[in-house]
N, C-alpha and C positions, 0 to 999 in steps of 0.2 A: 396382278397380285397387289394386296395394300401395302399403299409405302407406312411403317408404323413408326419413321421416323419424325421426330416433332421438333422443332426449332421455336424458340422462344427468348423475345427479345427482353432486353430490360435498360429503362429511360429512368438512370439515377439524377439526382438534384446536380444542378452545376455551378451551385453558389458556394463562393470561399470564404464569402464573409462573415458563416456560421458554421460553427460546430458540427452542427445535425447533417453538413451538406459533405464533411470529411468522413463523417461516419455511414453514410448511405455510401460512397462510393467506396471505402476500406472492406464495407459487409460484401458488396457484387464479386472485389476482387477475390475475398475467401469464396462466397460460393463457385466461383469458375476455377478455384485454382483448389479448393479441399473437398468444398462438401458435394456440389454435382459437374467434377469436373465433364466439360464436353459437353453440355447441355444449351448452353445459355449464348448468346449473339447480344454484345454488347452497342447499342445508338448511343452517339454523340447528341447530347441536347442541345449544344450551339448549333451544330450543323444540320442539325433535323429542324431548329425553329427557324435558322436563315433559309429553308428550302432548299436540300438537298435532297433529290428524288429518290434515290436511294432508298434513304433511312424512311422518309414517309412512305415508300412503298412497300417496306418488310413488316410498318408497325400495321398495315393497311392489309396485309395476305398475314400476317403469324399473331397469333400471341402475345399480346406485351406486357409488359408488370411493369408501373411505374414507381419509383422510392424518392417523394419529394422529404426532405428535409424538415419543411415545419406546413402550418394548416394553408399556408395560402398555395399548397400544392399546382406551383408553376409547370412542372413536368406534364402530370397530368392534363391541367386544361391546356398546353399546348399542344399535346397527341391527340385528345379529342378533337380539337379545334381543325388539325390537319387530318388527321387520318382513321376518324373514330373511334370508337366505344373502345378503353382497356380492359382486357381481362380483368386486371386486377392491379389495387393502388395502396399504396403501403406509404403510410406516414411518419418520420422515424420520429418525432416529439410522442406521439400516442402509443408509440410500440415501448419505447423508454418511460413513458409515463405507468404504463401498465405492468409494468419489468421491474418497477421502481429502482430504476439506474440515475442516476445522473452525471454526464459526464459532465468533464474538467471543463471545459470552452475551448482546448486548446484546437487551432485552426489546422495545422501540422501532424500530418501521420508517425511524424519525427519525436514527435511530445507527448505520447498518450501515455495517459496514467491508468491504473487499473481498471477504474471505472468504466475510460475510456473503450479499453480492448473488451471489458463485458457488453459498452453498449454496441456496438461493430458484433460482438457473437447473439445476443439478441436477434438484430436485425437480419444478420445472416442467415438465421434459423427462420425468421418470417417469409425470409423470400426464398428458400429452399421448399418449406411448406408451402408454396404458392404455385412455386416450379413443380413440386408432386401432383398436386390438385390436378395442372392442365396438364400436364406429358402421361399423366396417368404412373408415375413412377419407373419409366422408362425410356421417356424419350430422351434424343441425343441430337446435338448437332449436325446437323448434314457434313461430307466429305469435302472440305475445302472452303467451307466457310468459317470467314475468322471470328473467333470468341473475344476480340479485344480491340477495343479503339482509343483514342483521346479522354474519352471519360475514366478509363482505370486507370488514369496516372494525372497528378497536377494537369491543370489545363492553362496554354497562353494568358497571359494576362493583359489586356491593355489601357491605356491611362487617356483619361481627354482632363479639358481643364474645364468647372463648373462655375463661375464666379470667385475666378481666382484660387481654385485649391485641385488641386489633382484627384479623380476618383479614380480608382482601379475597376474595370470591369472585366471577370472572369468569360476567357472564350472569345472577346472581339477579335482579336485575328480572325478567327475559323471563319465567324459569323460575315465580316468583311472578306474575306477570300471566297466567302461562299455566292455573297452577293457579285462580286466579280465576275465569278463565273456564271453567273446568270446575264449576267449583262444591264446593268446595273450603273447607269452613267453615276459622275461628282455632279454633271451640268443639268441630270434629271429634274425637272421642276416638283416632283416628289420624293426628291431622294433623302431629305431631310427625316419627311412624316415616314417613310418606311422603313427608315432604317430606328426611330425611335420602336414602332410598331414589334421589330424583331426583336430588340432587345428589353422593352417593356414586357415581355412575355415571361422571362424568368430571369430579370432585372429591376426590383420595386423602383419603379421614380415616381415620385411626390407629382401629382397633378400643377400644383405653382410653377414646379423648374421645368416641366417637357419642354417650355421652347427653349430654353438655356440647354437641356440634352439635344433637340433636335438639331440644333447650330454646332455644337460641341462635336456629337456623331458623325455630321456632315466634314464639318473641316478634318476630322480625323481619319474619315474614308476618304479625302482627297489627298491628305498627307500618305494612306497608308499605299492609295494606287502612284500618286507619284515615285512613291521610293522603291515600285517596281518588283 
């Protein structure tokens, strides 16, 4: 008998240093929790670009719909790059452009102004219609798999020092826990270039500063493994 159940993942933006990346992940939580509850399997984008097997092996067997934030669509080229072709990709600047919304900027789910909560029902709508198209209007989450990870709620934040000023980058824990458990030495003679590599992915760093990241990265996974 066909199994006519469908599972369909969705790889929201994991940047906090833009608007567009609060309002992709506000829309995933209304559609899992209003508009198709029970449908949706939410990836972590830190832990999926640090290589956890897992998430690249669900976006690699199921359905994925990515919602990056703005055009340099990090989400995306990092799913293709690991685990090919998305279903489908959803950019929330082009969906709000087209909506003629413009939200406030505020970075905080805590702060949104009108506009704001229009542009979150916008995009909700786009990725429900996305969710219809592949499930065919019916499918559902399989029996014991979770609908929710670290991407529907604030994610870790963690801080290195760049030429003397502190950057916050959304996700490093994960992404460092992740590498850990791959096994992933401080004394690795590439531990530097790969760990930029991971977080250059849906992290913009300026071509001038990668070696000041590389160095920054590195001491900050050996600060993050000694503190156990």
């Amino acid at each position: 008998m066909a199994n006519d159940t469908q599972k369909v993942g969705i790889l929201s933006c994991a940047g906090e240093d833009i608007p567009e990346g609060t309002i992709s992940r506000l829309a995933v939580r209304k559609v899992m929790e209003e508009l198709r509850p029970g449908r949706v399997v939410t990836l972590c984008l830190p832990l999926f670009l640090a290589g956890d097997g897992g998430e690249r092996e669900f976006a690699q067997t199921y359905p994925t719909i990515t919602i990056d934030g703005c055009d340099k669509q990090c989400a995306k080229w990092g799913t293709e790059t690991h685990s090919g072709p998305v279903s489908a990709s959803l950019i929330v600047t082009d969906i709000l452009k087209a909506a003629g919304i413009t939200p406030s900027g505020a970075r905080s789910g805590r702060r949104l102004t009108e506009a704001d909560m229009a542009a979150v029902d916008a995009v909700a709508q786009e990725v429900a219609h996305a969710l219809d198209q592949m499930a065919g209007g019916s499918g559902e989450v399989a029996e014991g798999t979770s609908t929710a990870c670290g991407c529907a709620v604030p994610l870790p934040t963690g801080t290195i020092e760049i030429n003397g000023e502190s950057v916050k980058i959304s996700g490093l824990p994960l992404i460092f826990a992740q590498c850990r458990d791959n096994g992933l030495l401080p004394d690795s003679p590439d531990v530097s270039q790969r760990l930029l590599e991971v977080v250059t992915i849906y992290y913009p760093i300026d071509e001038q500063h990668a070696s000041a990241y590389a160095t920054a990265l590195r001491d900050a996974y050996t600060a993050f493994l000694q503190a156990g």
